[in-house]
C-alpha positions as CSV (number, residue, x, y, z in Angstrom):
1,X,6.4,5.5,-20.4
2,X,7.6,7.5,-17.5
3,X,5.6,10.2,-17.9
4,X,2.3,8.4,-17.9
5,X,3.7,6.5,-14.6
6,X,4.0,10.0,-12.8
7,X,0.4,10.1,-14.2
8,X,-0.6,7.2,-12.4
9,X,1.7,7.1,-9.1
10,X,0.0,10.0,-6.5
11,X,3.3,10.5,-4.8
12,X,5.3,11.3,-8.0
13,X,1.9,13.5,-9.4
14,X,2.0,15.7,-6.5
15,X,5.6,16.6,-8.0
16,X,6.4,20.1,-8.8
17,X,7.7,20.2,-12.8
18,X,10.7,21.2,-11.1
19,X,11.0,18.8,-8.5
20,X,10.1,16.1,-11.6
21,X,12.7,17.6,-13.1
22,X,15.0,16.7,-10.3
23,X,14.2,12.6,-11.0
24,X,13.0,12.1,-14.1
25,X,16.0,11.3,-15.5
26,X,16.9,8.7,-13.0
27,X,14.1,6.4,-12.9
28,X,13.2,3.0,-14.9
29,X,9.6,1.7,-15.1
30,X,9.9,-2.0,-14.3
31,X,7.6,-4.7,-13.9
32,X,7.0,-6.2,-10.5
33,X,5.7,-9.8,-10.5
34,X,3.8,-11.5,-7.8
35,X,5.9,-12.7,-4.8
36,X,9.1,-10.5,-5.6
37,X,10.7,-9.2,-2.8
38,X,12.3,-6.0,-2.8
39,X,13.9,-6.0,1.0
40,X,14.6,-8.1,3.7
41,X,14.5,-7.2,7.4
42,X,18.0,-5.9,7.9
43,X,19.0,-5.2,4.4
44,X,20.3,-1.4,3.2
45,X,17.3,-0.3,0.9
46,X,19.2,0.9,-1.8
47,X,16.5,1.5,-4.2
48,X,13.0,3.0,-4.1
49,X,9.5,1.9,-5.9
50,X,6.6,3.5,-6.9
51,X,4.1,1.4,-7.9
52,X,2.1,2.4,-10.2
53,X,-1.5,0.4,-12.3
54,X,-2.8,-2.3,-10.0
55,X,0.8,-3.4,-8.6
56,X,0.7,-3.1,-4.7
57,X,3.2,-4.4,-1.9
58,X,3.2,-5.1,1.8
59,X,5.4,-4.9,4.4
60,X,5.6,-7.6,6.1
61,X,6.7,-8.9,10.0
62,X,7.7,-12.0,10.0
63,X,7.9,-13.8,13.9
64,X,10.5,-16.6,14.8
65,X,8.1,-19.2,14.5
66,X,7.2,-18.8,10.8
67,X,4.0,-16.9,11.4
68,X,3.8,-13.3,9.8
69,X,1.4,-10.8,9.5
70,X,1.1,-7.4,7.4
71,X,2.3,-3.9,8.7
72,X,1.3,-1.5,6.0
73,X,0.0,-1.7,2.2
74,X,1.5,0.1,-0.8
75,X,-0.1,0.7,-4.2
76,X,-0.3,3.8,-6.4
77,X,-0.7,6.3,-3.6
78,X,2.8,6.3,-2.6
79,X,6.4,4.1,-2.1
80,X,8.3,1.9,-0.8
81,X,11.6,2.3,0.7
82,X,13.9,4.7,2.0
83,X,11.6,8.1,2.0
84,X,12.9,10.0,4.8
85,X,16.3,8.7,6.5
86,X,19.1,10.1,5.2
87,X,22.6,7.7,4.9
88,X,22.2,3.9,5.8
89,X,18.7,2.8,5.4
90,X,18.2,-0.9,7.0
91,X,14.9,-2.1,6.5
92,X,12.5,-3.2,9.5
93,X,10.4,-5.4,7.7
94,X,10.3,-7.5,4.7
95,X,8.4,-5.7,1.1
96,X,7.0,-8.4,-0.6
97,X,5.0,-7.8,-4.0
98,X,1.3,-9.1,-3.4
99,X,-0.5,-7.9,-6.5
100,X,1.7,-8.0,-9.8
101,X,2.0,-4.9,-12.1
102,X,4.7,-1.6,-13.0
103,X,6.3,0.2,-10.6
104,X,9.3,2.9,-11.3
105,X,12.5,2.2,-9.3
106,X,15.0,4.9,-8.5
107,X,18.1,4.4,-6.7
108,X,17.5,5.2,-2.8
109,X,20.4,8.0,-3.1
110,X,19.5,10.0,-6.2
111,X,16.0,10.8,-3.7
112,X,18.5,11.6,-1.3
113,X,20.2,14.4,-3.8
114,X,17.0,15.5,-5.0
115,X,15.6,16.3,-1.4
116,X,19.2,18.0,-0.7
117,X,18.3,20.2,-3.6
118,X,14.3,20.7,-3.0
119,X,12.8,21.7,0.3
120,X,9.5,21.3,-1.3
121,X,10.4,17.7,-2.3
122,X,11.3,16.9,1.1
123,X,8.5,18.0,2.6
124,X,6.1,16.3,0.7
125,X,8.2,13.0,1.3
126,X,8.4,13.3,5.1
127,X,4.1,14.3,4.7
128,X,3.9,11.1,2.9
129,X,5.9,9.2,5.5
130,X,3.6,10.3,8.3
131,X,0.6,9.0,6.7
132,X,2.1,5.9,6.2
133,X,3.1,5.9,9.5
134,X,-0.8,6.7,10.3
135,X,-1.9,3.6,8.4
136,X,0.2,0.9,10.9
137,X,-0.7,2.8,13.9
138,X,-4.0,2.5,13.0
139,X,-3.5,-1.1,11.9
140,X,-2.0,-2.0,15.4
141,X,-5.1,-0.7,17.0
142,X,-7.9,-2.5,14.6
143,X,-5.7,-5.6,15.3
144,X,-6.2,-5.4,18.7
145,X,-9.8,-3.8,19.4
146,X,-12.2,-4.6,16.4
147,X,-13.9,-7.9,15.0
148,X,-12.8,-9.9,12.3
149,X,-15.8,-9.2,10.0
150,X,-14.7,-5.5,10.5
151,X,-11.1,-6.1,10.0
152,X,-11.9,-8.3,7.0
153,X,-14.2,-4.9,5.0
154,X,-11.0,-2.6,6.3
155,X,-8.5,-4.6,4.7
156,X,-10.4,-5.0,1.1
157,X,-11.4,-1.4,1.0
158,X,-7.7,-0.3,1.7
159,X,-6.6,-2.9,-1.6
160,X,-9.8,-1.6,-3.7
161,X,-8.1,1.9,-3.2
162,X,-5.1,1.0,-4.8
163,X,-5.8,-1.4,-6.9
164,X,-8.2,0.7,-8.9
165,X,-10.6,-2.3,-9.8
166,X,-13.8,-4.0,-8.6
167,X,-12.3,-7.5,-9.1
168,X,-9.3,-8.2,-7.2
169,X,-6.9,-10.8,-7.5
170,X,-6.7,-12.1,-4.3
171,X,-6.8,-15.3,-2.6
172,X,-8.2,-16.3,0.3
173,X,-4.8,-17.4,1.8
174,X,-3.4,-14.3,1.1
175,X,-6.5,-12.3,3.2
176,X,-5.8,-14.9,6.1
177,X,-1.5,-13.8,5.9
178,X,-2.9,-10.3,6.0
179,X,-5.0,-10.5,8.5
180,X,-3.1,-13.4,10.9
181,X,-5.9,-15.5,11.5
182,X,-6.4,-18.9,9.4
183,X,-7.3,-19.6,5.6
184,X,-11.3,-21.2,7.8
185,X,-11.4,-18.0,9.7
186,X,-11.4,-15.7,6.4
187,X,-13.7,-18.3,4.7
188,X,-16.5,-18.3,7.9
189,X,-16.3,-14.5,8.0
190,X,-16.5,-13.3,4.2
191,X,-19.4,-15.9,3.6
192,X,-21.9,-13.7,5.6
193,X,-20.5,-10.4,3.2
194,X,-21.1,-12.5,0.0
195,X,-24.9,-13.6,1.2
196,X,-25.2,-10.0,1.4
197,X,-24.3,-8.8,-1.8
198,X,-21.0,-6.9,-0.4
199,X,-18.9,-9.0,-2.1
200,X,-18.2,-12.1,-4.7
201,X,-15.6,-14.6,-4.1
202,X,-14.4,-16.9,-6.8
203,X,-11.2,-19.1,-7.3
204,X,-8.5,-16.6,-6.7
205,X,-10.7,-13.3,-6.9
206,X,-12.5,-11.0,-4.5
207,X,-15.2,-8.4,-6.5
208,X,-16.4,-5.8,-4.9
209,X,-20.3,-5.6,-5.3
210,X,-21.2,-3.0,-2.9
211,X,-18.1,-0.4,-1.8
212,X,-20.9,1.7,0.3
213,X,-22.0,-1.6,2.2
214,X,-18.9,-2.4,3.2
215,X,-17.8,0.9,4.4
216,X,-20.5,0.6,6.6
217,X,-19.6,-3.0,7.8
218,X,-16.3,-1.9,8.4
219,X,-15.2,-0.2,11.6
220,X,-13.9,3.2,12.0
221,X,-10.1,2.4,10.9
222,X,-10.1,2.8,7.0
223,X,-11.8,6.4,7.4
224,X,-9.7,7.3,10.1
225,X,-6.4,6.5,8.2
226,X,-8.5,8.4,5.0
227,X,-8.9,11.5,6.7
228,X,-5.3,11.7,8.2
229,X,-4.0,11.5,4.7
230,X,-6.5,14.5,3.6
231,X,-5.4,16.5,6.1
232,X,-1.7,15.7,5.8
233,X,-1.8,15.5,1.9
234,X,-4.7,17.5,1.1
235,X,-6.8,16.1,-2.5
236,X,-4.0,13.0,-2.7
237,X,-5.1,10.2,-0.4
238,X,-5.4,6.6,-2.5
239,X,-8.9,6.5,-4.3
240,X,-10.8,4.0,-6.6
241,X,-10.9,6.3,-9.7
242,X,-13.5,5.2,-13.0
């Protein structure tokens, strides 16, 4: 079970047999259901997930009046929590699970032990944390500068990478928590994509019709976060694989 989660996780792939070595023994593949939250703002993040299948998580910024919207996304291409900081981790934001599937989980400090040991291990960590990094600077920008419609094609492309399937279980609420605009808004914009074949809505699912259309109806966000993680992590960046 392990081994075919390395398989299926591009972070723990990229692995050295050496470096695998180094964790193997210490992780668990569990399942992660919709809506589980694996840290709070402010909480040590003692333990580490790799999702793996479909499973995929967000961070999450909650404001003092109730009203959140999402940093970052996190499926099989990477992790979530403590990758680089060495000692007491508090978390910034709040990982909630937004797509249900396996993950493995490792305790926070055996990564710490195995990067002590493996330079090559630590490197590929801190390559993965600037990517991710990459992904909410970009996000911040798109936020600010680009049209909903474009937003709206960014933000399913970046889920059909990671979820690695045309039909996506998604729902409309969920799109407008993403995004930070209403549940109307997301309806009024994706109506025009579905008249033109880009997508297909139904009750609680998004399928992707046309992935070329949308990347062109998209703006320039998802491939610039795509190339940063090809140059950064060469071959490894999140991909919807038949």
């Amino acid at each position: 079970m392990v081994a075919r989660a390395f398989r299926n996780n591009r972070l723990l792939a990229a692995l050295t047999a050496s470096d695998r070595a180094l964790l193997e023994r210490r992780l668990r593949v569990i399942e992660l259901p919709r809506g589980k939250v694996l840290f709070e703002p402010g909480e040590d993040v003692v333990e580490t997930h790799f999702p793996v299948t479909r499973a995929m998580t967000s961070l999450v910024l909650t404001m003092k009046d109730g009203t959140a919207a999402e940093a970052a996304t996190i499926g099989r291409e990477g992790a979530v929590g403590g990758i680089v900081s060495a000692g007491h981790k508090p978390a910034f934001a709040r990982a909630v699970v937004q797509i249900p599937g396996l993950a493995v989980r490792i305790e926070t400090a055996r990564i710490e032990e195995a990067k002590q040991c493996s330079p090559a291990l630590r490197d590929l960590l801190t390559r993965y944390a600037d990517a991710l990094l990459a992904q909410v600077l970009q996000s911040v920008a798109c936020n600010a500068l680009h049209a909903m419609d474009e937003r709206l094609c960014r933000c399913l492309l970046t889920i059909h990478d990671r979820v690695n399937a045309d039909e996506l279980p998604l729902t409309q609420e969920y799109l407008a928590g993403m995004l930070g605009v209403h549940r109307a808004t997301v309806v009024r914009v994706a109506q025009p994509l579905q008249k033109e074949g880009l997508i297909r809505f139904s009750r609680g699912r998004i399928t992707i019709l046309n992935r070329k259309g949308l990347e062109r109806a998209a703006c320039e966000c998802h491939a610039a976060v795509a190339r940063h993680f090809a140059r950064v992590l060469p071959g490894y960046h999140a991909q919807k694989v038949r």
